[in-house]
Structure formats: C-alpha cells, structure tokens
N, C-alpha and C positions, 0 to 999 in steps of 0.2 A: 517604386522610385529608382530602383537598381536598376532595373530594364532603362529607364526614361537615363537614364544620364549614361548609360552603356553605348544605346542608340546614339545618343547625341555624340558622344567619343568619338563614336565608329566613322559617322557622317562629318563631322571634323573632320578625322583623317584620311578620309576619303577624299575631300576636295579639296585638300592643300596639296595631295598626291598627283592634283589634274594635271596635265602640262599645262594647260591654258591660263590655268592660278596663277602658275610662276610665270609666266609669258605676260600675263598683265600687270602682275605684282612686279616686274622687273620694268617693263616696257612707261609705266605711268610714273613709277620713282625715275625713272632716269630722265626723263621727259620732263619733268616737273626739275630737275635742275638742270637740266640743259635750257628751260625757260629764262632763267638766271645770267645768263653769259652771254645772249643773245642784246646787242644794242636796240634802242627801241625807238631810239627818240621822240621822248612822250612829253618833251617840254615840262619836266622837274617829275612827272607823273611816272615815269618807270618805276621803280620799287610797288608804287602801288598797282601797276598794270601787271605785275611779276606775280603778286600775292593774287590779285584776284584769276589769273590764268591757273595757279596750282589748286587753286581750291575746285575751279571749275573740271580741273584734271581729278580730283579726288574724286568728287561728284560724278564725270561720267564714265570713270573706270568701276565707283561701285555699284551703278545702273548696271553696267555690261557684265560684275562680277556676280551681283545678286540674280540675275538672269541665269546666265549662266549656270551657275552653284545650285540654284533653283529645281532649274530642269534635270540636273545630276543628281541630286541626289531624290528628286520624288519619279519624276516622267520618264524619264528611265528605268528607278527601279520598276515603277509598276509594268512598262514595257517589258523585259527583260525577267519578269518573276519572283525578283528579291522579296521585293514586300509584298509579296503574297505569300513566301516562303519565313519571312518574319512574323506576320500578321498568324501566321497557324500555328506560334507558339503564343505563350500567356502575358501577348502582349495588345492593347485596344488600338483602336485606329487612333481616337483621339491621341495617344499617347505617343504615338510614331510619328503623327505629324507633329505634336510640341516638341519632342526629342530632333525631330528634324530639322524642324525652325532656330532651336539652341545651337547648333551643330553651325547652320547656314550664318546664324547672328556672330559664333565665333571666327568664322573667315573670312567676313564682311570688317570684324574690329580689327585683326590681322592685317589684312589691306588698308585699311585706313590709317594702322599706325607707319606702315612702311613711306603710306604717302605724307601723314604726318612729319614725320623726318626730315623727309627731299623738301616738305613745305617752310620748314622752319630753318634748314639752309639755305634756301633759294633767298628767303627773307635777309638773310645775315649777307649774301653776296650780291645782291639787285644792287645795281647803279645809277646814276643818273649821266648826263651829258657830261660831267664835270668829273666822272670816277674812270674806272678804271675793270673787267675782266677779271674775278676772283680766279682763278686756271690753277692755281696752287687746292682751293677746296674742292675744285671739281676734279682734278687729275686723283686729287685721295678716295674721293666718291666713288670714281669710276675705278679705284684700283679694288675697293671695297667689295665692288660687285664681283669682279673677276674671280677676287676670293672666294670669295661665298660659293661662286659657281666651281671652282677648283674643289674645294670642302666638300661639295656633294659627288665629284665625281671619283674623287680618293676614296669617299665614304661609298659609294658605288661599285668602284671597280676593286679594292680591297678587302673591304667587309659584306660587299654581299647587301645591302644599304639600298631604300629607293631614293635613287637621284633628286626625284622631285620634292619629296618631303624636308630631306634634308637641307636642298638647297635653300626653299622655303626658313628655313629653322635659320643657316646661317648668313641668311641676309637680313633678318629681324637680329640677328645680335651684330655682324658685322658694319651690319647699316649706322646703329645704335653707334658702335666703339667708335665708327671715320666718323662719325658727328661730333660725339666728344673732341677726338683729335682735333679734327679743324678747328672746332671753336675758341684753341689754344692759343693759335696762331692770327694772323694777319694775311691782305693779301701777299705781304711781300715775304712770308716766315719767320716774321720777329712775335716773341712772344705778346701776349694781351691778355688781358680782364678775360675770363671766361664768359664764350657765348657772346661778346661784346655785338651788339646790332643785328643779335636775331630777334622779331618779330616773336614777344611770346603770347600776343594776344592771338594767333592763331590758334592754337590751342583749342578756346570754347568755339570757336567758326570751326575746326574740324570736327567737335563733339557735337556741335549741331547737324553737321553734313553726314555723319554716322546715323544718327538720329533721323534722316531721313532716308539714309539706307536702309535703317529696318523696318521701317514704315514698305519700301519699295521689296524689298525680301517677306515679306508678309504678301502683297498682292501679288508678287512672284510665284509663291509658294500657293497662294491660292489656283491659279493661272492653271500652274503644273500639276495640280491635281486631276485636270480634264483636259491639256493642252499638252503640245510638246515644245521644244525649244522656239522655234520661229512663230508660232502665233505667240507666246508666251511676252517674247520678246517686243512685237507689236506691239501689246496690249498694253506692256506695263512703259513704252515708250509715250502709246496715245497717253496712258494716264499719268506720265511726266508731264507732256505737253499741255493739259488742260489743267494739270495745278497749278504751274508757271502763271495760267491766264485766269485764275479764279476769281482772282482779286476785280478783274476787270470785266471778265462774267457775269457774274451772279452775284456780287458784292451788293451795286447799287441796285438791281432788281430786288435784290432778298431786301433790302432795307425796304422799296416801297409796299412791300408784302403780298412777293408773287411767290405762289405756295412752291412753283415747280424749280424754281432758282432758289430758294432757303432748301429745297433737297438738294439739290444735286452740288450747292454751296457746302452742306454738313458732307457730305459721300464725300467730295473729291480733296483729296490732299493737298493743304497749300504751301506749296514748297519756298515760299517765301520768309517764310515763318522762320526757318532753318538756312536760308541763303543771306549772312551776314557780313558781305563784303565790303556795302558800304559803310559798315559802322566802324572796318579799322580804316578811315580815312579822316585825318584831321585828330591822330590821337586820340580818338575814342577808344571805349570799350567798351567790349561784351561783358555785362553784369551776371554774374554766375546765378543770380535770381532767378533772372531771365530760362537759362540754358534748364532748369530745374521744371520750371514752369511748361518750357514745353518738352522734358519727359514726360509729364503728366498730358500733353497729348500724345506723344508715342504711346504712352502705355492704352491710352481709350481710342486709338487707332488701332491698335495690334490686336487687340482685345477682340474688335469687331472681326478683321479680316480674319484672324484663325479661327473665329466661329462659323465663318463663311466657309473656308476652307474645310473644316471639319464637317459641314452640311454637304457639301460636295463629294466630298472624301467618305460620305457615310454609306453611299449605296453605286460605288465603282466598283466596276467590273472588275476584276484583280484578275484571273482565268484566262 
C-alpha cells in the first residue's frame, strides 16, 4: 500500500510540474471569466448562455487535460524506461497502473476546481442587456493570476523552486482568496452580502463534469497503455463523440432488442448523464441524490476500464 500511494504522489507531482498543466489550468480559468464580460445579447438569456459556455470550458479542458496527463505519465514512461525501471522493484503492474490512475484523478480534481472558481464568478458577474461589465471582479481576477505567476517565479528564481509547480499551488489558493474578495464587493465597490448572485448550484454540474473526467482519464489511461499521445487522443475524442450520440444511437434500437446496440449502448459512456446544463435553467436544481447515483456509474465504469487497462498492461513490452 506504501508503494501504491508513493507512485500515485510521485505521478501527481509530476503533472502539475508539466508546463502544459499550467498552460491549460491558466488559459481555461481565464477564458471561462473573460466569458463573463463579453455582451452577448441573448435576449434576457445571457447569464445562462455564460454558465453554460464555462461549464463546457471545464469539460473540454479536462478532455485535453486527461489526454494529456494520460500520456505523461504511462506512454512516456514506458517509452522512456521509467516504468520498466519501477516495474523491477516490489512493485505489480497492476499496482502502478492504480497508483497512476490516483495520481491522474488528482490533477483532473485540481483542474476542475480552478475552473470551478472562474465558473462560479463568471455566474456572479454574467449580465443581461439591462446590466452592466463587472471590470472591478475581473481586473482582481486577472491581478490574481499575475500573482500567482509572480509567486512562482520568486519561488524560482530565489529558492531554487519549480516554477511550474508552484505556480500551480499558488493559483489554487490565490484564485481561491480574489474569489472571496470579490464576492465582498459590487460592481461598483461598495460593500454587499457575501457572494451575493453567484450561481451555487454549479457546484453539483462541476462534480458531475469531474465525474466524467474520470470516466475519460480511465480510457485515457487505457489508450496509453498501447498508444502514444496523438492516437490516444483520437481515440478518446471518437469516444467523446459517440457518448454525446448514445442516447440517439442505440437507445431506441436497444429498446427494440437489437443484441449489437444493447452492447455497444452498455460499452460506450453517456456523457449526458453528467452534462447538466439545462437543469440550471428556470431555477432548477441538481438533486445531490442524483449526483450520488451516478458515482455509482463512475465507480462500475472505472472499474471495467482499469481492468481493461490492466489486461493490456499485462503482457507489454517494457524493454
């Protein structure tokens, strides 16, 4: 158990150290509130055309993250020798690729909370025809960032520090504190009710859109056991693509009981399941019942694909 959670450390800190990590962990959070200040004129619909653009920003930054992170830490190693140079101490395959998977699920939550953040001010600043340019939360946002990237370069060029990591580190707190602050204020800097008109039913819609990150970091990881980055990439793109269409697929075939649509209906992930956009429309909410409900498919997804993985992983070449 010591080995399994060592590995999984190691593989954490190895891909938040990517530049790429922070290159996407910065580029989707800033994106996702610069969505917020842009006019949109959506005839009373902006705020909800806001939310549903960041969420979709969450979503396809943790596609490209889990890809990504994927291929770093397994298809590389095994390119490269690592895990053949791991694999020869008293550690199992099975166990380096769970350890790996741990590692990759924590820099997938990481990223998601960062987008979390920008998701839940962007919510608080979205306007309509009749509002007005929040420039006061975005100008702290964006001074937020510069910090963070200043922090790592002090911690860099001073202490001897990797820039990437730490910047990582102090954009996950810095992000954190400009969110507070703002939420203190108004557009115009007068004090208010904490948080006043942010959007907290984002929240379960981001913990479902995680939940279909590790579902995709799972066939990621399958992927990269026998692929390298660009087919990996491909692969788990097609099989974004074909969850998106499951429902219209093989939904009504499987009902009439066509054996080869009820398979490839259970095989392929329905990422619909997990894309809860329009439930916050019209003051609805996402029922944490619900959000419960399908961990328990994440868990008998994830379940299968690291068994797959692990089948694959059993008799590669490492040499």
């Amino acid at each position: 158990m010591r080995q399994l959670f060592a590995i999984a450390r190691n593989t954490f800190m190895e891909l938040v150290r990517q530049p790429v990590f922070l290159l996407l962990m910065t580029a989707s959070g800033v994106f996702g509130v610069f969505l917020a200040v842009v006019p949109y004129f959506g005839f009373g619909d902006d705020p909800k055309m806001v939310k549903d653009s960041v969420l979709a920003v969450m979503l396809v930054s943790g596609l490209v993250g889990a890809v990504l992170s994927a291929s770093a830490s397994v298809a590389h190693e095994i390119r490269t020798g690592t895990a053949l140079a791991v694999l020869a101490k008293p550690v199992s395959r099975a166990q380096f690729l769970l350890a790996k998977y741990i590692g990759l699920a924590g820099a997938l939550a990481v990223l998601t909370y960062f987008n979390l953040i920008s998701s839940l001010l962007s919510s608080r600043m979205a306007y309509d025809a009749y509002g007005s340019t929040d420039t006061l939360a975005f100008w702290i946002y964006m001074a937020g960032v510069v910090v963070a990237y200043g922090i790592g370069a002090f911690a860099n060029y001073f202490l001897n520090r990797n820039f990437v990591a730490d910047a990582v580190a102090a954009l996950i707190v810095v992000g954190t504190l400009a969110f507070v602050v703002i939420n203190f204020f108004d557009k115009e800097g007068a004090l208010q009710p904490f948080a006043k008109g942010v959007d907290w039913r984002l929240i379960p819609a981001a913990v479902l859109i995680l939940f279909a990150l590790m579902i995709l970091a799972g066939v990621a990881l399958c992927c990269s056991t026998r692929f390298d980055m660009i087919p990996t990439l491909a692969i788990c793109t097609a099989v974004f693509v074909l969850g998106l269409m499951s429902d219209y697929l093989f939904s009504e075939r499987s009902a009439q009981g066509q054996w080869w649509a009820s398979v490839l209906y259970a095989i392929t992930p329905n990422w619909q399941l997990f894309w809860m956009a329009d439930a916050l429309d019209n003051q609805q909410k996402i029922p944490w019942g619900y959000v419960a409900r399908a961990f328990g498919y994440v868990v008998g997804y994830l379940g299968a694909s690291i068994a797959v993985a692990m089948l694959l992983f059993e008799d590669r070449e490492l040499s």
